[in-house]
C-alpha positions as CSV (number, residue, x, y, z in Angstrom):
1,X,0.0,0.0,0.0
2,X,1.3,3.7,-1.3
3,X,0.3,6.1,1.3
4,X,1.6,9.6,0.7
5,X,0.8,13.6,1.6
6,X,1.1,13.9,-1.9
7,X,-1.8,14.4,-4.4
8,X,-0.2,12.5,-6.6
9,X,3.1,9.5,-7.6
10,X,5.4,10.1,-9.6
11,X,5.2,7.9,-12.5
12,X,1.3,6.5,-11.4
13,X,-1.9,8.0,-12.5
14,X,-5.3,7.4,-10.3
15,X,-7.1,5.3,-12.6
16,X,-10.2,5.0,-9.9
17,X,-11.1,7.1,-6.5
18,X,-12.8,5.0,-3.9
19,X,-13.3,7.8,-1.1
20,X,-12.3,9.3,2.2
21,X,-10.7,6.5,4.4
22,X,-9.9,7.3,7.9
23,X,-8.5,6.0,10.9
24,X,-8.4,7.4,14.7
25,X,-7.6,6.2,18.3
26,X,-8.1,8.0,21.5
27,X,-5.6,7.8,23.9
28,X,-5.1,9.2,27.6
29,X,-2.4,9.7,29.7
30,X,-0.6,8.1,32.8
31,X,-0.5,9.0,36.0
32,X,3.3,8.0,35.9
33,X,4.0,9.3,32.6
34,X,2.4,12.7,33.7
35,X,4.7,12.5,36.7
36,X,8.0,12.1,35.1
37,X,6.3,15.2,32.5
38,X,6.4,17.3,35.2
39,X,10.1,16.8,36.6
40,X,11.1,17.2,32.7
41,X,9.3,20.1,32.4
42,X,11.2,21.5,35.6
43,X,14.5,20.5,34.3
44,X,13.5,21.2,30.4
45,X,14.3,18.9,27.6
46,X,11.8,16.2,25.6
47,X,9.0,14.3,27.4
48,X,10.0,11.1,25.5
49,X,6.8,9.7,27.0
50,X,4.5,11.7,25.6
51,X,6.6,11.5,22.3
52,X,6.2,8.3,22.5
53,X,2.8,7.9,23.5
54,X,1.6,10.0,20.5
55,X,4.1,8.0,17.9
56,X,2.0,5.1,19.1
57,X,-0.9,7.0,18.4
58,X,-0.2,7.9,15.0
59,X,0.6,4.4,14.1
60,X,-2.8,3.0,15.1
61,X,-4.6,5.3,13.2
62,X,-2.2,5.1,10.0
63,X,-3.0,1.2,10.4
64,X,-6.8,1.5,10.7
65,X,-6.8,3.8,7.7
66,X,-4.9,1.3,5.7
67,X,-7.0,-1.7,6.8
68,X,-10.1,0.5,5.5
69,X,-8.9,1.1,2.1
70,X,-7.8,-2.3,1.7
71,X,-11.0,-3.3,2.2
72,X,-12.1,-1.0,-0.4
73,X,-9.8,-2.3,-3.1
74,X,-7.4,0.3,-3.0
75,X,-3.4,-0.1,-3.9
76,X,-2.5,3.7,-2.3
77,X,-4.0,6.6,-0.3
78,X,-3.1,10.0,-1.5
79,X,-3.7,13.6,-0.1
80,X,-3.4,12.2,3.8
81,X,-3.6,14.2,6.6
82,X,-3.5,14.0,10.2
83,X,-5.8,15.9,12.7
84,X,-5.5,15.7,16.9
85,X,-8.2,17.0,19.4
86,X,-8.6,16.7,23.1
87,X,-11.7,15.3,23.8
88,X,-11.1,15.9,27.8
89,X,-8.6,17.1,30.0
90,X,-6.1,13.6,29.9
91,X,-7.2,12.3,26.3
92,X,-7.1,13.4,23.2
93,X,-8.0,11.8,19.3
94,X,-5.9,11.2,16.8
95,X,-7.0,11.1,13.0
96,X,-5.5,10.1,9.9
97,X,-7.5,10.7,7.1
98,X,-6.7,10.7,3.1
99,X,-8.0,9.6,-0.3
100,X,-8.5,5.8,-1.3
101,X,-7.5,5.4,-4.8
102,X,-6.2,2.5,-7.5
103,X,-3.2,3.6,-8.9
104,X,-1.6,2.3,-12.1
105,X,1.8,2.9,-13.9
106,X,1.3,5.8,-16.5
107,X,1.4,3.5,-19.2
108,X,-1.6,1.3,-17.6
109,X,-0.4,-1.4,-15.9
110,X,-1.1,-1.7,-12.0
């Protein structure tokens, strides 16, 4: 599976569009994780656990998004995009969202 920002491959034309496919996960914190935030937010430096936390994050939802268009047929997912929102205080979503589509080499061939 192709999945890329772009609106379109080098040397692939979109020979069918399937639709919007999306993927999200919801996440929340740790009280442990928030803990050690705090001491590296008094020292300074990267909170590795929230970097990791959302890495995770962004993974799941790439994954979901990919098992969606799959299902749809599709060999690549153009134009994606991630959005994040806090849906409380500790949690917040995590969307990736793009465009299902069959690619095929320029000169037809898939």
């Amino acid at each position: 599976m192709i999945v890329v920002t772009a609106n379109q491959v080098s040397g692939k034309r979109v020979a069918r569009t399937l639709g919007l496919v999306r993927g999200n996960t919801i996440r929340t914190r740790h009280i442990g994780k928030d803990i050690m935030a705090v001491f590296r937010n008094i020292v300074g430096g990267e909170v590795s656990e929230y970097t990791k936390l959302l890495g995770e994050a962004r993974e799941q939802a790439l994954d979901r998004m990919v098992e969606e268009a799959t299902g749809l047929g599709a060999n690549a997912i153009i134009s994606v995009r991630f959005s994040t929102s806090m849906i409380m205080g500790a949690a917040a979503e995590l969307l990736a969202y793009g465009t299902a589509v069959v690619l095929v080499d320029e000169n037809g061939e898939s």
